[in-house]
C-alpha positions in Angstrom: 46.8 32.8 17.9 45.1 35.4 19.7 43.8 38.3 17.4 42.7 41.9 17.7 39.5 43.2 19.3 39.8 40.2 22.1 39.3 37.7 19.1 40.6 34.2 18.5 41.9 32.3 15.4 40.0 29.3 14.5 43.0 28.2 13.1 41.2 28.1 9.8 41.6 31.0 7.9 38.5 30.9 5.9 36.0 30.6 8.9 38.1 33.3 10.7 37.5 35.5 8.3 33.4 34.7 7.8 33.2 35.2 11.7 35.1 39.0 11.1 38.4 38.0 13.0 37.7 35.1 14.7 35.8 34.1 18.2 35.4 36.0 21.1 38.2 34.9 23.7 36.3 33.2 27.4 32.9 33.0 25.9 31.8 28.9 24.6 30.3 28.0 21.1 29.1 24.8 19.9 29.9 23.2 16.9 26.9 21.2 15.5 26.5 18.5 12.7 26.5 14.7 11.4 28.5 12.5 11.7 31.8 12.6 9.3 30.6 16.2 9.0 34.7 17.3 10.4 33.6 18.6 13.9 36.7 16.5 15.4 38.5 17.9 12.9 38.1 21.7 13.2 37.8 21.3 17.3 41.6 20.2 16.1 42.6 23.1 13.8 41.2 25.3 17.1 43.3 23.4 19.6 46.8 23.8 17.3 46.3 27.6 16.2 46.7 28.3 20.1 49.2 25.0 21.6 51.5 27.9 22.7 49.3 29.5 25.1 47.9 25.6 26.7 45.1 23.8 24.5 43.3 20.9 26.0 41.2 18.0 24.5 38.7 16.6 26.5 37.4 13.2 24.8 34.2 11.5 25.7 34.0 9.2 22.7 37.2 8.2 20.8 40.6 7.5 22.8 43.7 9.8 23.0 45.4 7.0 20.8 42.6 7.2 18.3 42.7 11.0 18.1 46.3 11.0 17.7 46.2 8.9 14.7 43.4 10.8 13.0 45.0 13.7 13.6 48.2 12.9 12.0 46.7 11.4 9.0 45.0 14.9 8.6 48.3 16.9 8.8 47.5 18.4 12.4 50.1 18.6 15.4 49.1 17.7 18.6 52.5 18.0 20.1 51.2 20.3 22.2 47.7 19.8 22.9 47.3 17.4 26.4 44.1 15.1 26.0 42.0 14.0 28.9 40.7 10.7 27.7 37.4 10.3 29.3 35.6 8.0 26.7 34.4 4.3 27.6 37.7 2.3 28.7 40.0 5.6 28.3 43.1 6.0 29.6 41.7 7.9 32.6 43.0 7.2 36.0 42.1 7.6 39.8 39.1 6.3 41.0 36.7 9.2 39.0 37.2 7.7 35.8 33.7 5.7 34.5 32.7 2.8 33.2 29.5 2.5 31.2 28.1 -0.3 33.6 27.6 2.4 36.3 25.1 4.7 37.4 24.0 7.0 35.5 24.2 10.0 38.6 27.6 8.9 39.4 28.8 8.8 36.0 27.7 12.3 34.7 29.1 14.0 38.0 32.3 11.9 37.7 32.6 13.9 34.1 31.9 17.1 35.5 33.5 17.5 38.1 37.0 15.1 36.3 36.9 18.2 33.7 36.3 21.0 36.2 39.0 19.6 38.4 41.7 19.2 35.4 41.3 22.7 34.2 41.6 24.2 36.9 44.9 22.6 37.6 46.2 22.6 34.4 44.6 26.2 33.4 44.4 26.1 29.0 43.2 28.8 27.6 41.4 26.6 24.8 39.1 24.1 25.5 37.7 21.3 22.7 35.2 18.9 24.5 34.1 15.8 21.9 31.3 15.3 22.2 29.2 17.0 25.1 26.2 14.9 23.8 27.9 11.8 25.7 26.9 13.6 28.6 23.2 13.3 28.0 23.4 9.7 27.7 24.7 9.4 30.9 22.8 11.8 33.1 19.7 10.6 34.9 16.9 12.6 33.4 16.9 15.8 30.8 17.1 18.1 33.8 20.6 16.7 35.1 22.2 17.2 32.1 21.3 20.9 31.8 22.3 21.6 35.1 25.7 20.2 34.6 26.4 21.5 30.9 25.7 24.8 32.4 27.7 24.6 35.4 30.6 23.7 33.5 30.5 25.7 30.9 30.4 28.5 33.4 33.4 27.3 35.3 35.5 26.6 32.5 35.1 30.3 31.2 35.9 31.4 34.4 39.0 29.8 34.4 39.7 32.1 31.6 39.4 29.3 28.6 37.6 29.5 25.3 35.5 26.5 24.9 34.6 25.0 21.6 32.1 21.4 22.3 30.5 19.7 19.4 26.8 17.8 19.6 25.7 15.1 17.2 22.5 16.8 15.5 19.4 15.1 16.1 15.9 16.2 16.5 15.1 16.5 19.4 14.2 19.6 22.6 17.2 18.4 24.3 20.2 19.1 22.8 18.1 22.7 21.7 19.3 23.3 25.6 22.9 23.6 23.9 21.8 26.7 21.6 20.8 28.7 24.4 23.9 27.6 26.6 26.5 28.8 23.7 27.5 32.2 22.7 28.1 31.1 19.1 26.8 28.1 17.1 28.8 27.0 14.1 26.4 24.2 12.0 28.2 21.8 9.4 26.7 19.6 7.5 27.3 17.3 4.5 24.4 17.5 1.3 24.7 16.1 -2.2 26.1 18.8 -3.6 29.0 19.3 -1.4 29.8 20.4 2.7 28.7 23.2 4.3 29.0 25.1 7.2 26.6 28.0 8.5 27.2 30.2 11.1 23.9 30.9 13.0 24.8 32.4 16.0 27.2 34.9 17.7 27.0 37.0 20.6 28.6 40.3 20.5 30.1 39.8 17.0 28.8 40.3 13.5 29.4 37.0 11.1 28.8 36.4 7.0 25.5 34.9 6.8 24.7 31.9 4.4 26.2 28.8 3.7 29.7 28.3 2.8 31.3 25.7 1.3 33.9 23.5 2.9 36.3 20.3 2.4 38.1 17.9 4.1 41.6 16.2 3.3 44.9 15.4 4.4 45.6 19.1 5.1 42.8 19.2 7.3 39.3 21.8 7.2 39.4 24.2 4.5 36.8 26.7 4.6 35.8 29.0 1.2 34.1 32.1 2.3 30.8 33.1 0.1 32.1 35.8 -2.0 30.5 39.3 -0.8 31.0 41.8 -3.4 30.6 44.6 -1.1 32.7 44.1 1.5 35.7 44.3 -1.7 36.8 47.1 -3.5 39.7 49.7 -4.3 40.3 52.4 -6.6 41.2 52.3 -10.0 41.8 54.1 -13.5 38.7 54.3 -15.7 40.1 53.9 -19.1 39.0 52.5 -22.3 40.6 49.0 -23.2 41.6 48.1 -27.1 41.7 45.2 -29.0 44.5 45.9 -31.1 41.9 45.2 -34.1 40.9 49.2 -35.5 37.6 47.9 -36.9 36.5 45.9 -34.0 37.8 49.1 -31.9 35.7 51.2 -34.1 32.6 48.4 -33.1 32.8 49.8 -29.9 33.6 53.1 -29.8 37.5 53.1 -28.8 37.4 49.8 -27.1 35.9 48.2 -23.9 36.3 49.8 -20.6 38.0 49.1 -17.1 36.4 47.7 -14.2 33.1 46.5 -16.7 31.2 43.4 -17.6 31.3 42.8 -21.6 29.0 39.6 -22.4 30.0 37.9 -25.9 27.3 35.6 -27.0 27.0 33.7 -30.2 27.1 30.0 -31.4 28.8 27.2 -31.1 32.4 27.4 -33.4 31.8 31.3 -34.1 34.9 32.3 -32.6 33.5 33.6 -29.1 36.9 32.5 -26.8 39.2 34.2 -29.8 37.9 37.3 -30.1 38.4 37.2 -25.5 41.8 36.5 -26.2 41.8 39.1 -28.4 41.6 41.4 -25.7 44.3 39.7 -23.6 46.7 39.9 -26.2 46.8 43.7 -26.5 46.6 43.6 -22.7 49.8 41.5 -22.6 51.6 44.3 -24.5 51.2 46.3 -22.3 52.4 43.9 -19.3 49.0 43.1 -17.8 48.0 39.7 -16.2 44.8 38.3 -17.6 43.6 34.5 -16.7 41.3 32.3 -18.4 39.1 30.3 -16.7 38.2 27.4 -19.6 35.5 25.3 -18.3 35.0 23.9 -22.0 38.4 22.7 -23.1 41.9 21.8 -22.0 44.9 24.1 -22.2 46.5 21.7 -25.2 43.5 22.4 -27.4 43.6 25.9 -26.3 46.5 26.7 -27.2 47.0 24.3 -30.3 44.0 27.0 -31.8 45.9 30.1 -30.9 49.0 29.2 -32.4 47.0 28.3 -35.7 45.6 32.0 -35.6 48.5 33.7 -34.5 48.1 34.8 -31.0 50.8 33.8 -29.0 48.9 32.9 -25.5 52.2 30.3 -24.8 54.9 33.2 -24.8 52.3 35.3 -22.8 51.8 32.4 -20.2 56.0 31.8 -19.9 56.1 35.7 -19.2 53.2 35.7 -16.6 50.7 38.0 -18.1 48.2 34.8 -18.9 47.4 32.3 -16.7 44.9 29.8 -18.3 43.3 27.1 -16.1 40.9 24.1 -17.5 38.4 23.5 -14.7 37.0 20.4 -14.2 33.3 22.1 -13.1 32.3 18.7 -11.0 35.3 19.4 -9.1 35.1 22.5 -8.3 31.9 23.8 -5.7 31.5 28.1 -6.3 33.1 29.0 -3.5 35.7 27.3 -3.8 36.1 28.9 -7.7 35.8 32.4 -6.5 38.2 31.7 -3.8 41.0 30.8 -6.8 39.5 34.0 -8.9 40.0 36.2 -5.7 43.9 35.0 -5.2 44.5 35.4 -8.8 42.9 39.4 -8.2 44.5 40.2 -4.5 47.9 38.5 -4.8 48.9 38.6 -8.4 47.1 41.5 -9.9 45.1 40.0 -12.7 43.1 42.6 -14.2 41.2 41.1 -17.0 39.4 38.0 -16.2 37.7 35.3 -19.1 34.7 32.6 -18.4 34.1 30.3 -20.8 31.7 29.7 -20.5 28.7 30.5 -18.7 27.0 26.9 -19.1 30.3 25.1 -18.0 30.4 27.7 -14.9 27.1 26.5 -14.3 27.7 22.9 -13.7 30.1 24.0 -10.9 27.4 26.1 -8.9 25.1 22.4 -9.0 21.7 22.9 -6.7 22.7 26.7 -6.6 21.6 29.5 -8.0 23.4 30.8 -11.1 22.4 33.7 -11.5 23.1 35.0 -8.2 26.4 33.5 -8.3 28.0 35.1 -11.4 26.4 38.1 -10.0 28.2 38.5 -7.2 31.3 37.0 -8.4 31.3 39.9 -11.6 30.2 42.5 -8.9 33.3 41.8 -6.7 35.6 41.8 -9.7 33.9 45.2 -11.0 34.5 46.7 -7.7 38.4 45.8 -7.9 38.9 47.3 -11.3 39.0 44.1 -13.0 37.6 43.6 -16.6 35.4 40.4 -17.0 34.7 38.6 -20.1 32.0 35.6 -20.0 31.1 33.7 -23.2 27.7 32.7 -23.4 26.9 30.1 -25.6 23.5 30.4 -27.7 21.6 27.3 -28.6 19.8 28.9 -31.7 22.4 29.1 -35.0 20.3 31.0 -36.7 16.4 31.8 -36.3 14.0 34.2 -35.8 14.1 33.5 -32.4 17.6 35.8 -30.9 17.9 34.8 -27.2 21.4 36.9 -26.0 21.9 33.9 -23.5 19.6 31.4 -21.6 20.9 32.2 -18.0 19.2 35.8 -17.2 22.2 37.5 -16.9 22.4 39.9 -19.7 21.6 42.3 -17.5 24.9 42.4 -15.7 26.9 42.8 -18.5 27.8 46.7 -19.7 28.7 46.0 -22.7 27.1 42.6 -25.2 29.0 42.0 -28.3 27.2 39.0 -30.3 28.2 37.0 -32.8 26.1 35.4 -35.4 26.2 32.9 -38.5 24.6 33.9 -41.6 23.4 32.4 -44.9 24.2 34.7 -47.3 24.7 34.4 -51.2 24.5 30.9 -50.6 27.8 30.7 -48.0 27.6 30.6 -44.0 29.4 33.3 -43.1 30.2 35.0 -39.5 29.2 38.1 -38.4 29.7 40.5 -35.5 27.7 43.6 -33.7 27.4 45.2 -30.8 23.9 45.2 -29.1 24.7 47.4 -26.0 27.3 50.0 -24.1 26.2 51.2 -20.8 29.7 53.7 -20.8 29.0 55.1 -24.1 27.9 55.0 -27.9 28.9 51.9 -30.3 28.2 51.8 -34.2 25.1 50.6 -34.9 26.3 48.3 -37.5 26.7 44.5 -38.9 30.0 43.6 -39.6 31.6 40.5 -41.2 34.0 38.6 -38.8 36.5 36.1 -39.9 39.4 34.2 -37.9 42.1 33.0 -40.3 45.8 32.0 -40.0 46.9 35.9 -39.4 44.5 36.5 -36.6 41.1 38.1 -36.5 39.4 40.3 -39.1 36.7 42.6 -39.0 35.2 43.8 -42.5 33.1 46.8 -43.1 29.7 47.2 -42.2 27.2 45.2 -44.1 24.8 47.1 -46.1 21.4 46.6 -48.3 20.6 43.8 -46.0 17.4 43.0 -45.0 16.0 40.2 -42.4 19.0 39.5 -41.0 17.8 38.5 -37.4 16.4 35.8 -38.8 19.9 34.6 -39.8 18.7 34.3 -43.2 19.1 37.9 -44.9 18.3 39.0 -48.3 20.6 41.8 -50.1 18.7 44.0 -52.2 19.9 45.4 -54.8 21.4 49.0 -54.8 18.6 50.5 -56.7 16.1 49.1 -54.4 17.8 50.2 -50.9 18.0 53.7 -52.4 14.7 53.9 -53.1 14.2 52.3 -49.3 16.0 55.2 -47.9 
């Protein structure tokens, strides 16, 4: 599929859209990287986005039968794509097809000049040649094979074809020749914590720099773009959002507000992913979507503890204003996550979206860095009007020591509700406060919080407390606080 501005499809959406459109039709770009890295297998996506308009494989390693095979097993049509099967005992034929037990002059022209001749006769417009480093090991000397990599290249373009080649990556000045021969250089490679593919050069074009994750199955190469917060936004309403709970409302001034980060921090079993759900509820009356993102617990569970509480998060998932999803972190790499987060946004109109919780989302994001992940994952959703709510889980249940949340990312949130235990008149009870509101004032205040069979409940403020950060508080008596004040 040819695109606008001259450009290409890739066939895969993802990289198409990391690489602002596509490539630039006529010009050549190598793709680089190990092997079982999915070079073959993209060079394959390329050819079938653009079998209407004449795609051509050229194979120096594997035969047509081979590629055929593969490429069926990975859901890709090559109906339409002609192969010309140069590889060792290929299904070549004339007297220019070669034989590893020849010279090596004869056999690097016989490759050059067997591709050169085909193309010009057959004329595709896309060109996949797998793999060009074949071509090394059957030239004479270093200077050979850059003289007939370039002259090819240069005819091929000339015939008006977009050439993708691939190189095995090794370490050596040789195949460097290739980075200089290309207008573009697409680099995938396979580490422990998943596939990746970096774009690291392309002429006349801008690109997303970084890495970005990728996979590999029997629908072929799926590339997630690294989320880029500013290059998404629209407009939007800013309005304060209730909880349909008058004292929690009164917590906060009128409620939480649109298109803003709210952080709700506390212990273990305080009632952190309630109170979220809270929010949903009332925003389910009024016919929003919200989703849950529950890296913690599965949707059973879930929703076996709202029913017990009364919110009804199974009639609001069978009307289509909750979506709740359990996410299996291991399985997941980030990009991939804020790939499902972005659909959920662009295509279905979720406006309220919940984390829970920070620590599970981190297990996901494995040999990357957290912090600069949630950051631009809640700065994109900010900049589409969407309310985010992340539960942070404390690992402190009472003590001097008040840590808001051990992942530095307090700072993103506009508004930090927390939720504490205390030991009070010789009972554990739960309480509830609001520490910051960037968008306005909050009541300065400790309230009691409590989550029984009718929902939640917020008391009225404590009073005549004293050390209550330390999560062990002493109420003095009314005589003494007066004479306090």
């Amino acid at each position: 599929m040819t695109l606008s501005n001259n450009k290409l499809s890739t066939g895969v959406a993802g990289l198409d859209e990391i690489l602002y459109g596509g490539l630039i039709a006529g010009r050549t770009y190598l793709i680089s990287g190990g092997p079982g890295s999915g070079k073959t297998t993209l060079g394959l996506h390329f050819l079938a986005g653009g079998a209407d308009e004449g795609s051509l494989f050229v194979s120096l390693g594997e035969s047509e039968y081979q590629l055929r095979e593969n490429a069926a097993e990975s859901g890709l049509a090559m109906d339409n794509v002609a192969v010309l099967d140069l590889s060792p005992g290929g299904d070549s034929e004339g007297d220019d097809a070669y034989s590893l037990l020849e010279t090596w002059d004869v056999e690097g022209t016989a490759i050059h000049d067997r591709i050169v001749n085909h193309v010009t006769e057959l004329k595709p417009k896309r060109i996949f040649i797998d793999s060009i480093s074949h071509m090394r090991y059957l030239s004479a000397d270093v200077f050979q094979y850059r003289k007939q990599v370039m002259s090819m290249l240069r005819k091929l373009t000339t015939e008006g074809a977009t050439v993708l080649f691939t190189s095995e990556q090794v370490r050596n000045k040789e195949d460097e020749t290739l980075h200089f021969l290309s207008d573009g250089i697409i680099d995938l490679s396979v580490s422990e914590h998943g596939r990746l593919c970096q774009v690291r050069k392309l002429r006349g074009s801008g690109f997303v720099e970084g890495n970005h994750f990728y996979q590999i199955n029997n629908r072929g190469f799926t590339l997630f773009p690294r989320l880029a917060p500013g290059e998404h936004s629209r407009r939007f309403n800013l309005e304060a959002i209730n909880s349909g709970v008058p004292e929690l409302d009164e917590l906060t001034h009128g409620g939480i507000e649109r298109g803003t980060v709210t952080l709700i921090s506390g212990p273990t079993g305080v009632g952190k992913t309630t109170l979220a759900a809270q929010y949903m509820k009332e925003a389910a009356s009024r016919g929003e979507r919200s989703v849950i993102y529950n890296f913690d617990e599965g949707a059973s569970t879930f929703f076996r503890r709202c029913e017990q509480i009364g919110l009804p998060v199974q009639q609001m998932v069978e009307a289509g204003n909750l979506y709740f999803e359990a996410i299996e972190p291991l399985h997941y790499n980030p990009d991939q996550f804020s790939a499902r987060v972005r659909d959920e946004v662009e295509n279905k109109g979720t406006r309220i979206v919940l984390l829970d919780s920070l620590s599970g989302y981190r297990q996901s994001v494995r040999g990357q860095d957290l912090q600069e992940r949630v950051h631009a994952l809640c700065r994109y959703l900010v900049n589409m009007g969407v309310t985010v709510l992340l539960v942070n889980e404390t690992y402190s249940v009472t003590g001097e020591q008040l840590r808001i949340t051990e992942h530095e990312v307090s700072y993103l949130a506009d508004t930090i509700i927390l939720l504490r235990y205390l030991e009070l008149t010789g009972e554990i009870r739960k309480t509830i406060c609001v520490l910051k509101k960037r968008t306005g004032d909050f009541e300065k205040t400790l309230r009691e919080f409590e989550i029984s069979k009718y929902g939640l409940k917020v008391g009225r403020p404590l009073s005549r407390l004293r050390g209550i950060l330390s999560g062990m508080p002493e109420q003095l008596p009314e005589h003494v606080w007066e004479s306090r004040e």
